[in-house]
PDB file of N, CA, C and O in Angstrom:
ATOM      1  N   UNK A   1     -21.853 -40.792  47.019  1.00  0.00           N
ATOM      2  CA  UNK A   1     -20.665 -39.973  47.071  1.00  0.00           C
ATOM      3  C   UNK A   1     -20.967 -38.645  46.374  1.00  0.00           C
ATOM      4  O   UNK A   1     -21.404 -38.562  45.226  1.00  0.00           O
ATOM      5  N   UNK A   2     -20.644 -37.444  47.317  1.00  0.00           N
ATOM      6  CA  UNK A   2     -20.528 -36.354  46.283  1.00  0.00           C
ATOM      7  C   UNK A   2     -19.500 -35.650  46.676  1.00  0.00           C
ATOM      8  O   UNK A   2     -18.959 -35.507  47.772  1.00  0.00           O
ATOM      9  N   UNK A   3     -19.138 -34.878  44.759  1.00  0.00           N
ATOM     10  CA  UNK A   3     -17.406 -33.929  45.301  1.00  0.00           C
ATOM     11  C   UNK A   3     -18.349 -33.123  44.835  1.00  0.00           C
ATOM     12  O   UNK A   3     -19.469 -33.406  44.411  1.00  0.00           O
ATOM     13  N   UNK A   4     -17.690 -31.845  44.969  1.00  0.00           N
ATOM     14  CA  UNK A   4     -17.674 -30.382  44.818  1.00  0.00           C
ATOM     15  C   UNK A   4     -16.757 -29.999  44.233  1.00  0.00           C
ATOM     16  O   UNK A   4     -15.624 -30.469  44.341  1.00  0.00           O
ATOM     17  N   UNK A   5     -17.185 -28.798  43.292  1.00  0.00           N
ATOM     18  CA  UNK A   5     -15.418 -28.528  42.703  1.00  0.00           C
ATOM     19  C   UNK A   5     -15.888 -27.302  42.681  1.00  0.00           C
ATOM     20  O   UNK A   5     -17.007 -27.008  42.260  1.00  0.00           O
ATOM     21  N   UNK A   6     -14.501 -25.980  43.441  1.00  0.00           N
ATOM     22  CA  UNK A   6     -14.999 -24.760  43.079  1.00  0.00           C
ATOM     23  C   UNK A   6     -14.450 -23.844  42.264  1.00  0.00           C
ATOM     24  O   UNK A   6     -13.860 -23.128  43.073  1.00  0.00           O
ATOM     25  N   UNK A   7     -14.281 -23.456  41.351  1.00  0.00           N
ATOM     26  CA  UNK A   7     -13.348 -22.766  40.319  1.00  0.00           C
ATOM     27  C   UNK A   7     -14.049 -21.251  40.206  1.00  0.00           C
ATOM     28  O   UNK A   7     -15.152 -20.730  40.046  1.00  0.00           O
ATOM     29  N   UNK A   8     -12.539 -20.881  40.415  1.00  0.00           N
ATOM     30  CA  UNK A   8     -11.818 -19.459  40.769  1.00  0.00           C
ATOM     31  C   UNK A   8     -12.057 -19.107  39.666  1.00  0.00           C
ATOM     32  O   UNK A   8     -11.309 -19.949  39.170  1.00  0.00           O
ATOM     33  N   UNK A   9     -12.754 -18.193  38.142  1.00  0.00           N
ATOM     34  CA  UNK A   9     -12.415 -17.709  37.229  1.00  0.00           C
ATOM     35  C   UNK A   9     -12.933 -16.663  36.872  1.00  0.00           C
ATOM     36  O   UNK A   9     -13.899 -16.562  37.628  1.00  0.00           O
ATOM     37  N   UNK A  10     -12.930 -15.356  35.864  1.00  0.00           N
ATOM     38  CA  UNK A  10     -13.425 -15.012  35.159  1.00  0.00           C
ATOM     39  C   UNK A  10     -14.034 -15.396  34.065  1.00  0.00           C
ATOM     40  O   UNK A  10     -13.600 -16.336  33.399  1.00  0.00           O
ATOM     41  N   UNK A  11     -15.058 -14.761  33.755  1.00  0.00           N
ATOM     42  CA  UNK A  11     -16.078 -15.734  32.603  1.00  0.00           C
ATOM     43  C   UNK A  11     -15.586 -15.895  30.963  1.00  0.00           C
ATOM     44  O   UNK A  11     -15.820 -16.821  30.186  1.00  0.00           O
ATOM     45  N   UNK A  12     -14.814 -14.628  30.746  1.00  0.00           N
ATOM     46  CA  UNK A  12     -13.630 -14.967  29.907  1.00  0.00           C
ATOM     47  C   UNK A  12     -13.042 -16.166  30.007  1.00  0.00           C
ATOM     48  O   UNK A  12     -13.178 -16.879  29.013  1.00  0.00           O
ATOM     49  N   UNK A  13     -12.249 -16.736  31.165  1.00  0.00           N
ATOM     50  CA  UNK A  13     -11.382 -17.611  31.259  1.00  0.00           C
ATOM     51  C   UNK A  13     -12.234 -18.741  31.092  1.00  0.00           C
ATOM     52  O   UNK A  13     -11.840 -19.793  30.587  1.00  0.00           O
ATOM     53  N   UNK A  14     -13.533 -18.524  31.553  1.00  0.00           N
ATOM     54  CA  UNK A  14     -14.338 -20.021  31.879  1.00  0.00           C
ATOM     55  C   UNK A  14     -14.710 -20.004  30.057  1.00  0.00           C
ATOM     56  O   UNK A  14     -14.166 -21.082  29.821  1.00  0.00           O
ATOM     57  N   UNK A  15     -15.077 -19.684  29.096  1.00  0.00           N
ATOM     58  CA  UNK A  15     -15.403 -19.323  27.862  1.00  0.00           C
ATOM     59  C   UNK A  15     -14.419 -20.080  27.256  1.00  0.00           C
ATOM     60  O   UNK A  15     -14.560 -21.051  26.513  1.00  0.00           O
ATOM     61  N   UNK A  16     -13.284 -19.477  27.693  1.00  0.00           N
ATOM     62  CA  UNK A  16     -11.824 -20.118  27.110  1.00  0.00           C
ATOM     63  C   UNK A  16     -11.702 -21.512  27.178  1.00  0.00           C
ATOM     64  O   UNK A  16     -11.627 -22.302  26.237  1.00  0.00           O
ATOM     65  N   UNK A  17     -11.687 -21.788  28.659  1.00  0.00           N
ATOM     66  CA  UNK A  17     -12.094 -23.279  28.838  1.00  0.00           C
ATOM     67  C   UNK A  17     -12.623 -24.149  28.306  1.00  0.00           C
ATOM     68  O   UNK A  17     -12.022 -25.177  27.993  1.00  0.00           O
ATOM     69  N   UNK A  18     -13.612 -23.992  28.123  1.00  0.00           N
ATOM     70  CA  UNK A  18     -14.739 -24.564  27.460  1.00  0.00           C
ATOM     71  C   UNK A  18     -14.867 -24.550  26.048  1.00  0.00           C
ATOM     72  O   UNK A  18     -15.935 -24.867  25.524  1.00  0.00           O
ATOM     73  N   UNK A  19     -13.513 -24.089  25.140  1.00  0.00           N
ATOM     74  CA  UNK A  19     -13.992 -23.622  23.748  1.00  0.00           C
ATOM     75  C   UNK A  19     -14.980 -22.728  23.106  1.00  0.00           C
ATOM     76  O   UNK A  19     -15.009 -22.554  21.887  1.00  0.00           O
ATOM     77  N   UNK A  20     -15.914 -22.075  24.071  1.00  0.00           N
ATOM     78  CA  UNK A  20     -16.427 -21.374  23.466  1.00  0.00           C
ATOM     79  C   UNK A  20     -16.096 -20.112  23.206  1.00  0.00           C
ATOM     80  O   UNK A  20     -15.365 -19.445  23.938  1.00  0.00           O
ATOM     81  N   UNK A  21     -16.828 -19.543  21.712  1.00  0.00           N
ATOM     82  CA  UNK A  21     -16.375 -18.061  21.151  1.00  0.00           C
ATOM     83  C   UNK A  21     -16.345 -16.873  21.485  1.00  0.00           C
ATOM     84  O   UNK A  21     -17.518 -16.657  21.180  1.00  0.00           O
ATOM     85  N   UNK A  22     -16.052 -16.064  21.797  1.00  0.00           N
ATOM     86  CA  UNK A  22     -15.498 -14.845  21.965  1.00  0.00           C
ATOM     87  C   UNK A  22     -16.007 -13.548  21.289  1.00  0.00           C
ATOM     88  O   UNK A  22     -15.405 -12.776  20.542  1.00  0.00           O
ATOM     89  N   UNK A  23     -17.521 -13.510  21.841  1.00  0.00           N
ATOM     90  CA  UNK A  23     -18.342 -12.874  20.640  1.00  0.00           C
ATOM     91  C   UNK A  23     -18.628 -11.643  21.289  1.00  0.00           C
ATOM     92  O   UNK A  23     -19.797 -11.257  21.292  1.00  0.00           O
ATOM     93  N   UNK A  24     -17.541 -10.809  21.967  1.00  0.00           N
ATOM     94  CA  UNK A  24     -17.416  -9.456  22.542  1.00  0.00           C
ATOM     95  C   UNK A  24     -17.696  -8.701  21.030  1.00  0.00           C
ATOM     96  O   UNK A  24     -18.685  -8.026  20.742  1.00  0.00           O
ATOM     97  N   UNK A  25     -16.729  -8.964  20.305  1.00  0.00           N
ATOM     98  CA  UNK A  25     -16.735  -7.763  19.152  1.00  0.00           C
ATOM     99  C   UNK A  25     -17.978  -7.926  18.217  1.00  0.00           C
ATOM    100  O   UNK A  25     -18.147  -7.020  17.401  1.00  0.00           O
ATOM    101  N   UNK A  26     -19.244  -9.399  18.230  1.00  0.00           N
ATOM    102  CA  UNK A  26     -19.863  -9.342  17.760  1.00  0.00           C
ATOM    103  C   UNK A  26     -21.176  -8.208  18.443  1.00  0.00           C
ATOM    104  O   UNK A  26     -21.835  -7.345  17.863  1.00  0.00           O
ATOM    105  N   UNK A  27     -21.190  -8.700  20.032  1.00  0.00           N
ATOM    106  CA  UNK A  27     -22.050  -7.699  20.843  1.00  0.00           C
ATOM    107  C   UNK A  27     -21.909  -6.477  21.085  1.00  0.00           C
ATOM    108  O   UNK A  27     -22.808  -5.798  21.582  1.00  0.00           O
ATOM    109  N   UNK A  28     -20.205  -5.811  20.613  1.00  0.00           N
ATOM    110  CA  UNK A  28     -19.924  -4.333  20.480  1.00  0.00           C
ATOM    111  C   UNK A  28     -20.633  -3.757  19.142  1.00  0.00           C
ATOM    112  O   UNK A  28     -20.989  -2.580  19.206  1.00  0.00           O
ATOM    113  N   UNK A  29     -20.845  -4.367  18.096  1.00  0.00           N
ATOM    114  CA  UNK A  29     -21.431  -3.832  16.635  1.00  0.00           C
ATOM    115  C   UNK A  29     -22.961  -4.031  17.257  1.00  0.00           C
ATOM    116  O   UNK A  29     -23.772  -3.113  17.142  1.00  0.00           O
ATOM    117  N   UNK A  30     -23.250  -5.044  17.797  1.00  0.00           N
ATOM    118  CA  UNK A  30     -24.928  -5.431  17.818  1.00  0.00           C
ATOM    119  C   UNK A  30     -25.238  -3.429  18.417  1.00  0.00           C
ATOM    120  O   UNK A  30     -25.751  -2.472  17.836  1.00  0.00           O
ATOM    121  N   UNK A  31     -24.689  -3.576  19.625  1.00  0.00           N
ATOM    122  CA  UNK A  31     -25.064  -2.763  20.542  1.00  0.00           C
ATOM    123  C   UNK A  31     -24.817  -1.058  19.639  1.00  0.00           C
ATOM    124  O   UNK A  31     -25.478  -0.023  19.727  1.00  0.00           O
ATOM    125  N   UNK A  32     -23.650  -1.375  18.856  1.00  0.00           N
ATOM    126  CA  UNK A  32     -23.871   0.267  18.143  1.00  0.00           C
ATOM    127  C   UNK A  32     -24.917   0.583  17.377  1.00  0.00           C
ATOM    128  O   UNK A  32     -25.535   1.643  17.283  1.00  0.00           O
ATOM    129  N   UNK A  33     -25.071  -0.573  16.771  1.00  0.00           N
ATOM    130  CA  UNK A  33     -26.428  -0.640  15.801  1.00  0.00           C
ATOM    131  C   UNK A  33     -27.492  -0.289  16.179  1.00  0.00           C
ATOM    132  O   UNK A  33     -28.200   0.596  15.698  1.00  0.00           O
ATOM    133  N   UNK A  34     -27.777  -1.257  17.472  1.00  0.00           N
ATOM    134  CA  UNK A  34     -29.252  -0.694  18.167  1.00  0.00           C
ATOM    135  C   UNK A  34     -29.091   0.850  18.639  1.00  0.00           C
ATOM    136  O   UNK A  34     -29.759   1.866  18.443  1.00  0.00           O
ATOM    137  N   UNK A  35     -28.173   0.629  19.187  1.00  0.00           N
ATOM    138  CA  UNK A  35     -27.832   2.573  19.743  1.00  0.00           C
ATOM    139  C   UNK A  35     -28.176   3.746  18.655  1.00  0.00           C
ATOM    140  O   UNK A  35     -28.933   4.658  18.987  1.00  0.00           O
ATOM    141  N   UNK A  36     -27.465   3.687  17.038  1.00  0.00           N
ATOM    142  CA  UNK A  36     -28.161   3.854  16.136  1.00  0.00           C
ATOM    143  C   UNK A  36     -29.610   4.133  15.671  1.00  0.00           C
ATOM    144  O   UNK A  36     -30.103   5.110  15.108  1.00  0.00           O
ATOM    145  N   UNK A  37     -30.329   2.512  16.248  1.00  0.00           N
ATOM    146  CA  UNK A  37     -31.751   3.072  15.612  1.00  0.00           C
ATOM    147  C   UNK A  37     -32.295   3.724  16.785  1.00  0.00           C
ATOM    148  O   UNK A  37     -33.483   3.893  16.512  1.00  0.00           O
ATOM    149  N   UNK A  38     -32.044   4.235  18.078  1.00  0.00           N
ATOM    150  CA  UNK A  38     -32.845   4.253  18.916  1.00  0.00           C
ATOM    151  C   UNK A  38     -32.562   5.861  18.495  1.00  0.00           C
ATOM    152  O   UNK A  38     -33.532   6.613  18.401  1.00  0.00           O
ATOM    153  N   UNK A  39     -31.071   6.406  18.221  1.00  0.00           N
ATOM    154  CA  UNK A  39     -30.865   7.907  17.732  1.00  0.00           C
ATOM    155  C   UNK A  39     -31.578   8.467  16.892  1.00  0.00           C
ATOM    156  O   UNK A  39     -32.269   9.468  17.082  1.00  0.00           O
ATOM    157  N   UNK A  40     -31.393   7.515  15.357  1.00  0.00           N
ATOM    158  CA  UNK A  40     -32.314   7.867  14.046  1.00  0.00           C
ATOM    159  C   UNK A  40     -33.589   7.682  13.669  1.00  0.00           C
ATOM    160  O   UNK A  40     -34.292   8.346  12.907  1.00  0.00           O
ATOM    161  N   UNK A  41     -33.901   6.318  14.531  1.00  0.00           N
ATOM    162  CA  UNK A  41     -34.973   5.806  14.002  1.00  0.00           C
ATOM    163  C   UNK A  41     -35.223   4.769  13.232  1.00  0.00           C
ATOM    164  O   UNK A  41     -34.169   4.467  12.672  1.00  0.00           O
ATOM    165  N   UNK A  42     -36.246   3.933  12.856  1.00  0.00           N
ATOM    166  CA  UNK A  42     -36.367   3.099  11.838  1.00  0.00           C
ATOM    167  C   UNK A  42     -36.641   4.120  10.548  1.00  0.00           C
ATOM    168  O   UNK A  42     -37.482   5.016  10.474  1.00  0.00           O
ATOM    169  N   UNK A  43     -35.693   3.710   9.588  1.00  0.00           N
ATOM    170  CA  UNK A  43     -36.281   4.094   8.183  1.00  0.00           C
ATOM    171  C   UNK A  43     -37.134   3.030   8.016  1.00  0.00           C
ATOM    172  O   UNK A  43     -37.178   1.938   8.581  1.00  0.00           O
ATOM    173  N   UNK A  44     -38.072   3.717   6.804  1.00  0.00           N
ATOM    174  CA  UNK A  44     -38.392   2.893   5.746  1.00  0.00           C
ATOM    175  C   UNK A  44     -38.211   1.232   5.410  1.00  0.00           C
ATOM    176  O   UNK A  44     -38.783   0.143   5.456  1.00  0.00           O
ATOM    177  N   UNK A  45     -37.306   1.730   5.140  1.00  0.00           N
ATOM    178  CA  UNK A  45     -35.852   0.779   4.236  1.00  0.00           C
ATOM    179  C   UNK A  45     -36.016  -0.575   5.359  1.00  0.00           C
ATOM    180  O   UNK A  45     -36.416  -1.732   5.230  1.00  0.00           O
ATOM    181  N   UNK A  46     -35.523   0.174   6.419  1.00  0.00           N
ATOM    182  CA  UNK A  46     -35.512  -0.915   8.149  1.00  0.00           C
ATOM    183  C   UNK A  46     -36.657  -1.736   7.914  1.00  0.00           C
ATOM    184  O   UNK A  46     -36.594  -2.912   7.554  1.00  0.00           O
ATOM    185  N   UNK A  47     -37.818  -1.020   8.150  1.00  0.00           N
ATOM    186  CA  UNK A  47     -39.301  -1.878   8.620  1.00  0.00           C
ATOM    187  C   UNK A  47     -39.608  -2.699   7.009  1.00  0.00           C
ATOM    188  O   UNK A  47     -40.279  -3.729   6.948  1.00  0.00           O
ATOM    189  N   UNK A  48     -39.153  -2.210   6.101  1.00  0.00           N
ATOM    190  CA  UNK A  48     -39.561  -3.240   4.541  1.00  0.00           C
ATOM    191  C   UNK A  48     -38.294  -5.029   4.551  1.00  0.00           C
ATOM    192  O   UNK A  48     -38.339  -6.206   4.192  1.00  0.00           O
ATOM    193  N   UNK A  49     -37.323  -4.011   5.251  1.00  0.00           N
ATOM    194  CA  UNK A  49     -36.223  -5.844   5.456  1.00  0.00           C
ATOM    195  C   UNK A  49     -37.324  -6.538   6.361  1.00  0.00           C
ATOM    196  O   UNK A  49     -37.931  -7.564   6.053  1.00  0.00           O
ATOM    197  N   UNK A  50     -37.453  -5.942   7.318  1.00  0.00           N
ATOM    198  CA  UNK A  50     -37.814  -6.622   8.611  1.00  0.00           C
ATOM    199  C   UNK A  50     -38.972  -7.271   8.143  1.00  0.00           C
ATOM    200  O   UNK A  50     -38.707  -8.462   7.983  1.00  0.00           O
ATOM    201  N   UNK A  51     -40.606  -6.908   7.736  1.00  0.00           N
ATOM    202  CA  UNK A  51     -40.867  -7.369   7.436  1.00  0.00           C
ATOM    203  C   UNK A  51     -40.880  -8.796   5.830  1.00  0.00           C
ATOM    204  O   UNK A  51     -41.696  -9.713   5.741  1.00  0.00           O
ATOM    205  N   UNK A  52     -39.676  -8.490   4.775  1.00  0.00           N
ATOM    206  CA  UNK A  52     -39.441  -9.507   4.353  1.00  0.00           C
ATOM    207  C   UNK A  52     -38.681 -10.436   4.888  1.00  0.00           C
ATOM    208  O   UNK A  52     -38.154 -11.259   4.139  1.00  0.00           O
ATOM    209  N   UNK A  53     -38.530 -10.476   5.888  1.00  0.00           N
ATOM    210  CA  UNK A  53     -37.132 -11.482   6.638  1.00  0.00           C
ATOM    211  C   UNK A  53     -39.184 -12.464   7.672  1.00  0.00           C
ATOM    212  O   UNK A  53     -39.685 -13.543   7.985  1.00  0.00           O
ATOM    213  N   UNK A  54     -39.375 -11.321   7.679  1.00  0.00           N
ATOM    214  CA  UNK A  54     -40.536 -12.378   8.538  1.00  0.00           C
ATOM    215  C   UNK A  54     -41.377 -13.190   7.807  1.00  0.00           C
ATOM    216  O   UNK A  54     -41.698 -14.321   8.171  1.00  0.00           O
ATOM    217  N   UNK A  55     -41.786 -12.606   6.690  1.00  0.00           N
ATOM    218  CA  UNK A  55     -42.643 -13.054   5.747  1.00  0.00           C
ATOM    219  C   UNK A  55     -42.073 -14.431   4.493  1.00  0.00           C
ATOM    220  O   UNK A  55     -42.684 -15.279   3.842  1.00  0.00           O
ATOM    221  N   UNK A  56     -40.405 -13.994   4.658  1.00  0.00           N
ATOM    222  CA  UNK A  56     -39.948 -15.139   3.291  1.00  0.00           C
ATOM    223  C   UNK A  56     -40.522 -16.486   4.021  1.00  0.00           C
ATOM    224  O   UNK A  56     -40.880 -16.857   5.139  1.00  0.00           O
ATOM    225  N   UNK A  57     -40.380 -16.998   2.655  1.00  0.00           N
ATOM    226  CA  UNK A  57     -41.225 -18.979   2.555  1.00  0.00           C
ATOM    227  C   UNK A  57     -42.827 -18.711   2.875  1.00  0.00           C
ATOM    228  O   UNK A  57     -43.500 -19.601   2.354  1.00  0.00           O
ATOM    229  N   UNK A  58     -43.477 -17.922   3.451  1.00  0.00           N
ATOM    230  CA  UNK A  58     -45.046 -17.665   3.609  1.00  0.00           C
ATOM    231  C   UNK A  58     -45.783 -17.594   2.149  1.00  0.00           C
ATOM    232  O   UNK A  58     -46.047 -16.456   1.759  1.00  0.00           O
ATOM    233  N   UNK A  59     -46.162 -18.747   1.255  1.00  0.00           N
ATOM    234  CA  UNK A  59     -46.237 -18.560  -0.225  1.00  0.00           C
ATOM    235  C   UNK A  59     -47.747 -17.004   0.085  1.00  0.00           C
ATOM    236  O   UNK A  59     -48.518 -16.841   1.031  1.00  0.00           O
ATOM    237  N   UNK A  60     -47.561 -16.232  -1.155  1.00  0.00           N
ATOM    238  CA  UNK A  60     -48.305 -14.961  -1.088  1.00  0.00           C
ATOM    239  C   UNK A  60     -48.436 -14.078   0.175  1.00  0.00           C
ATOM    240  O   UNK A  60     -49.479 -13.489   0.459  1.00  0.00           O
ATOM    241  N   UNK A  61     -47.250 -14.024   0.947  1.00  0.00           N
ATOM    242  CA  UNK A  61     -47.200 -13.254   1.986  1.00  0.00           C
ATOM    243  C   UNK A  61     -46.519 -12.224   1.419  1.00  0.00           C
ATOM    244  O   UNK A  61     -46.721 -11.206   2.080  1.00  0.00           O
ATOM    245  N   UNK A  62     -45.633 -11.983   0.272  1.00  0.00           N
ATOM    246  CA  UNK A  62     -45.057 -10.717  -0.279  1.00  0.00           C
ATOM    247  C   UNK A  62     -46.028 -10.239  -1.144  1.00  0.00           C
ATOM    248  O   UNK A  62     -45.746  -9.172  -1.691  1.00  0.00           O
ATOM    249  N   UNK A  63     -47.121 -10.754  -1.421  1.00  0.00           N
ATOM    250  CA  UNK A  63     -47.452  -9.901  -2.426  1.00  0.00           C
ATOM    251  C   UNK A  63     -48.689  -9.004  -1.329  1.00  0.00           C
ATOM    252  O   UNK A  63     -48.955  -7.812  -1.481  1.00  0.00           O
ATOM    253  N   UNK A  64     -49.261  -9.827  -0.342  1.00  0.00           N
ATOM    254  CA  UNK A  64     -49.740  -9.400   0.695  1.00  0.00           C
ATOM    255  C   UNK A  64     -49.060  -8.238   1.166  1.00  0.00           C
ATOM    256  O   UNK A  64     -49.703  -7.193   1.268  1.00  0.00           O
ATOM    257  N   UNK A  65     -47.862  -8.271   1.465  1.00  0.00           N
ATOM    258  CA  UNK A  65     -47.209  -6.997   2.273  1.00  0.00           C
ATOM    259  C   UNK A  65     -47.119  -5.959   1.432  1.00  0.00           C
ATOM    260  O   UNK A  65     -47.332  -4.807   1.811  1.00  0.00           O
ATOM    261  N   UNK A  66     -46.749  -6.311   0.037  1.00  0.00           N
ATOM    262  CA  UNK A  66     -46.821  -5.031  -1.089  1.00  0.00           C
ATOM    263  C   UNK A  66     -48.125  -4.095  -1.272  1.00  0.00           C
ATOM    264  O   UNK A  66     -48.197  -2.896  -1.541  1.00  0.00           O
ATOM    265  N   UNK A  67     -49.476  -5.387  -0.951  1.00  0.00           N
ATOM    266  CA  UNK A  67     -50.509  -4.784  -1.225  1.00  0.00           C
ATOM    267  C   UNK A  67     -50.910  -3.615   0.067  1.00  0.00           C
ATOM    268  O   UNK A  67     -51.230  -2.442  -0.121  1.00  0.00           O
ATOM    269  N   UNK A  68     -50.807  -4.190   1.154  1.00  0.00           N
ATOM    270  CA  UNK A  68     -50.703  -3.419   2.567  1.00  0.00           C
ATOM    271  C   UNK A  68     -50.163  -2.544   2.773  1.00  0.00           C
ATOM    272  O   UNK A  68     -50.553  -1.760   3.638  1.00  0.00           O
ATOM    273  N   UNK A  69     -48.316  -2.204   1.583  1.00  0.00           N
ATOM    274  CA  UNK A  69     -47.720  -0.949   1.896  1.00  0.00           C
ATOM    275  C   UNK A  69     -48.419   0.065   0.886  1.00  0.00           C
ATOM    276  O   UNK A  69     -48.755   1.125   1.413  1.00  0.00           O
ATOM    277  N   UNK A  70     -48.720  -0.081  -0.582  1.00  0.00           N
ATOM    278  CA  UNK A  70     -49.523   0.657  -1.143  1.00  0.00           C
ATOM    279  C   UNK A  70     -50.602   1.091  -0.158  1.00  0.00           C
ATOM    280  O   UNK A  70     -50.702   2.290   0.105  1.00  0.00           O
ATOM    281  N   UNK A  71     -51.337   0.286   0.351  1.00  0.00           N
ATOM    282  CA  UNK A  71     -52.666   1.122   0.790  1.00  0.00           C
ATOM    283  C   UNK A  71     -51.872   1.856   2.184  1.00  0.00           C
ATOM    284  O   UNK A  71     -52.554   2.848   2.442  1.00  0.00           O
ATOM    285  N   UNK A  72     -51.213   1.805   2.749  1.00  0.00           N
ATOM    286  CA  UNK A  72     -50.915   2.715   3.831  1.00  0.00           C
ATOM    287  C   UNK A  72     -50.501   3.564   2.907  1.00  0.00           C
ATOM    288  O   UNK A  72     -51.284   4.499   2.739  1.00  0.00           O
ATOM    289  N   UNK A  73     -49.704   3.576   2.351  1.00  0.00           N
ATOM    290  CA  UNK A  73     -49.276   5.322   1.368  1.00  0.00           C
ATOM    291  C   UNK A  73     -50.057   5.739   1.013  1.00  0.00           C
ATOM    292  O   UNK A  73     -50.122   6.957   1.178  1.00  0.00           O
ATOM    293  N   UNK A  74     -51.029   5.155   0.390  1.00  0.00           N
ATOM    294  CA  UNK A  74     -52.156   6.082  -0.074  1.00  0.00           C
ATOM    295  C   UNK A  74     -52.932   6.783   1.056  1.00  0.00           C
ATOM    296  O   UNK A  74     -53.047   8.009   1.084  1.00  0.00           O
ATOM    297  N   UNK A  75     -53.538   5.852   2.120  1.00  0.00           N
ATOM    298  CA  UNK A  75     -54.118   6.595   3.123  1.00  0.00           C
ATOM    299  C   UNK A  75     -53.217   7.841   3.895  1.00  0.00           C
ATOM    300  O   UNK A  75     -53.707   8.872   4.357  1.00  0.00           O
ATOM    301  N   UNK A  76     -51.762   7.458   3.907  1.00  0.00           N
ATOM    302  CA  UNK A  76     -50.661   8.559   4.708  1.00  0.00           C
ATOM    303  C   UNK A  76     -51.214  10.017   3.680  1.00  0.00           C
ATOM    304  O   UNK A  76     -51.682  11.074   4.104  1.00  0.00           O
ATOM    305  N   UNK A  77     -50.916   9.542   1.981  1.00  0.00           N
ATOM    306  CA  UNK A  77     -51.147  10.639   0.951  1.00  0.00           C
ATOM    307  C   UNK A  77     -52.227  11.370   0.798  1.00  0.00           C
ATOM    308  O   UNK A  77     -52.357  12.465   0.250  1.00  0.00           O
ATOM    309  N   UNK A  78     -53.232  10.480   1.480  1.00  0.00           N
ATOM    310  CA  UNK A  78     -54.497  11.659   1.709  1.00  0.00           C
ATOM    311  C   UNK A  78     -54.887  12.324   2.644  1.00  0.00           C
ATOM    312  O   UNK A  78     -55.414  13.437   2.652  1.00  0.00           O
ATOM    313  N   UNK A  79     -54.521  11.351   3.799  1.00  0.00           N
ATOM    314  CA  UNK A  79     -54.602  12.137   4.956  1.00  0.00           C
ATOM    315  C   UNK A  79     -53.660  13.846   5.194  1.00  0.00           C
ATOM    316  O   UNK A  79     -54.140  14.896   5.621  1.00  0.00           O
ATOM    317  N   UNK A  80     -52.249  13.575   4.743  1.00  0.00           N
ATOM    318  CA  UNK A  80     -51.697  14.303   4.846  1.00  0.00           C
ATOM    319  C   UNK A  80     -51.979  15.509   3.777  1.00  0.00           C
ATOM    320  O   UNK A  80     -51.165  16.425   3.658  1.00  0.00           O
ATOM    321  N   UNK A  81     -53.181  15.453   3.009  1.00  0.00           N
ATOM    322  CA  UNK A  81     -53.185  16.473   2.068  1.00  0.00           C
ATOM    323  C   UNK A  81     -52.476  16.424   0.739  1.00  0.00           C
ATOM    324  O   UNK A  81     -52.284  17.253  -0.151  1.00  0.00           O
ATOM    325  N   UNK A  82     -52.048  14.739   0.980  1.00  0.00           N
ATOM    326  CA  UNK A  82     -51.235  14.878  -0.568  1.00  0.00           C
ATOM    327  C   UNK A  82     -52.319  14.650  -1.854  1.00  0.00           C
ATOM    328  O   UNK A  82     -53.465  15.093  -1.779  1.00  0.00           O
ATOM    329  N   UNK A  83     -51.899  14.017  -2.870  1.00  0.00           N
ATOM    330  CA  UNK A  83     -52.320  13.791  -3.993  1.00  0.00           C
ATOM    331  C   UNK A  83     -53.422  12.378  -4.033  1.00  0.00           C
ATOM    332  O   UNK A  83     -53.292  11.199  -3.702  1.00  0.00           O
ATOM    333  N   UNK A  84     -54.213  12.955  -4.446  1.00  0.00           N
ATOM    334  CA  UNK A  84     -55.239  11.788  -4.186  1.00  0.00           C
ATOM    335  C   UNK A  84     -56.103  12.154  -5.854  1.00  0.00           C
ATOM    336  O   UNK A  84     -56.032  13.203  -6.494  1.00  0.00           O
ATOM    337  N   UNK A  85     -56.933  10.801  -6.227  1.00  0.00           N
ATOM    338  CA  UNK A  85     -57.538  10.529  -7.340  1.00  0.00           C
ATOM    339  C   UNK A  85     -58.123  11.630  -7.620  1.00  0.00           C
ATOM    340  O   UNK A  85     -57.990  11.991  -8.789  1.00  0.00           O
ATOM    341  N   UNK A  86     -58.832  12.404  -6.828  1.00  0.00           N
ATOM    342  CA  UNK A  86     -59.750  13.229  -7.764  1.00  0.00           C
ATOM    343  C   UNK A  86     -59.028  14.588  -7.412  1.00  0.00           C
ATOM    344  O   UNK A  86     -59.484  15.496  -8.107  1.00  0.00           O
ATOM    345  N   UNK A  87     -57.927  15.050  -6.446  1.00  0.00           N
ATOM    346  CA  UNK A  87     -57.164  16.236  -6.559  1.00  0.00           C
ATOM    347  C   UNK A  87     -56.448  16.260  -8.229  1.00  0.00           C
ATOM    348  O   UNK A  87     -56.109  17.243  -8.887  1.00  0.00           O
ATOM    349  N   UNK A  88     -56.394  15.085  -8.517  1.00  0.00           N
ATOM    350  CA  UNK A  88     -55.427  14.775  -9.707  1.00  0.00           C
ATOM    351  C   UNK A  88     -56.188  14.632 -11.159  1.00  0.00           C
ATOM    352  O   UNK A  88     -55.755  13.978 -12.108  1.00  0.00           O
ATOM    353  N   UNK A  89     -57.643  15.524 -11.126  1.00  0.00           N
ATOM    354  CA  UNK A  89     -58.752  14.995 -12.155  1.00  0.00           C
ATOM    355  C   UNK A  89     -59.148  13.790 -12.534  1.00  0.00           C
ATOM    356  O   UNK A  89     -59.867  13.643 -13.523  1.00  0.00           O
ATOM    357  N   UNK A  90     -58.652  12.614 -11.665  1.00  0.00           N
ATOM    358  CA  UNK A  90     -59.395  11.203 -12.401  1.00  0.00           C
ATOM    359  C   UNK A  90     -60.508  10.629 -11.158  1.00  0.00           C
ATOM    360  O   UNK A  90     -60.564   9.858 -10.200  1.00  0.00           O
ATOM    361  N   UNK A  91     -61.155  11.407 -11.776  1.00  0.00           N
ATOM    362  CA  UNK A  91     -62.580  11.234 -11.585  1.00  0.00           C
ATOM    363  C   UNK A  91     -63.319   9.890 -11.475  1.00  0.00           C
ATOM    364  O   UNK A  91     -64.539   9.867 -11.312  1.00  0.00           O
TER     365      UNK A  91
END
């Protein structure tokens, strides 16, 4: 035996149905947010969460990432002409 059943709805209504949540106003903030970084950019600030959100529970994976962001600053600081050991007399 087989039935068929065909229901008439919007996906709202079918959502409703079904108890499930209503997470328009959560996907209206998601979507400003991303809209956001795609305007400004990632700060800083952005890519240091992101990578501690990937790295927590990894035992010595923070001290790893600390050591990795020092040496990129330093290489950014010399490359770019900034301040480096021996511009700074320590020889």
């Amino acid at each position: 035996m087989k039935v068929t059943v065909d229901v008439d709805c919007t996906p709202e209504e079918a959502r409703a149905f079904f108890g499930l949540p209503d997470v328009r106003p959560l996907h209206a903030a998601w979507t400003e947010r991303m809209k956001g970084l795609i305007d400004n950019g990632v700060t800083p600030s952005d890519f240091e969460r992101m990578m501690r959100s990937w790295t927590d529970g990894v035992p010595g994976m923070q001290d790893a990432f600390a050591r990795w962001q020092q040496m990129m600053f330093a290489a950014m600081g010399s490359g770019l002409g900034g301040s480096s050991a021996s511009a700074q007399g320590k020889d």
